[in-house]
C-alpha positions, 0 to 999 in steps of 0.5 A: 511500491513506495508509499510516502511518510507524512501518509497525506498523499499516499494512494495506489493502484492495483490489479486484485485477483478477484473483485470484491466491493469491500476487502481487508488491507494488512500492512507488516513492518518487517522490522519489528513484525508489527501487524496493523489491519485495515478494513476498505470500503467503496469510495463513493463521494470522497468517502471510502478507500477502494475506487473501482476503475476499469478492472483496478483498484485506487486504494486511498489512505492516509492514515495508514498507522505503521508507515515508518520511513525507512521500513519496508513492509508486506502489503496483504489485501484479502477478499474476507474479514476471516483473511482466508483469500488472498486477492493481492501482495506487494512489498511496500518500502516508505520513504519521506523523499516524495520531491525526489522521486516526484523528479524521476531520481532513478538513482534512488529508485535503483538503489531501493530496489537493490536494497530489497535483494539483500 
């Protein structure tokens, strides 16, 4: 998934493999192996970071700390504060070129994906 620096606009959809009200987010930049801890909560009113919409999660955050652009990061989402039951995964890869990829640049989203196999 691509997730944009400055973090004003990023949000997005998943599929977790349990439903839970509230879950815990961690995001680990895999070049300094920083680890920050996010806590999500129903998003009632614009308030809150998890919409629940037919059987997906929108997780909206813009203060996601640890965003470097250039970094690639692993994305945990647990269904427990004690982060024994894991109800998502992804790898995460930040980037300030949203105008690009906004314009369907599928040479940069190639290349992206071919970076992350090296």
């Amino acid at each position: 998934m691509i997730l944009f620096n400055p973090t004003a606009t990023n949000q997005f959809t998943i599929i977790p493999r349990d439903y839970v009200s509230s879950a815990y987010m961690t995001i680990r930049d895999d070049s300094t192996n920083v680890t920050v801890d996010y806590t999500l909560v129903p998003r009632v009113a614009g308030v809150g970071n998890i919409e629940i919409v037919n059987d997906t999660y929108n997780v909206y955050n813009d203060t996601y700390s640890n965003l470097v652009e250039g970094h690639f990061y692993d994305l945990t989402i647990y269904s427990d504060a004690q982060k024994t039951n894991v109800i998502y995964k992804d790898r995460i890869f930040c980037t300030a070129q949203k105008a690009e990829i906004d314009a369907d640049n599928n040479y940069y989203l190639h290349r992206i994906q071919s970076n992350q196999h090296h």
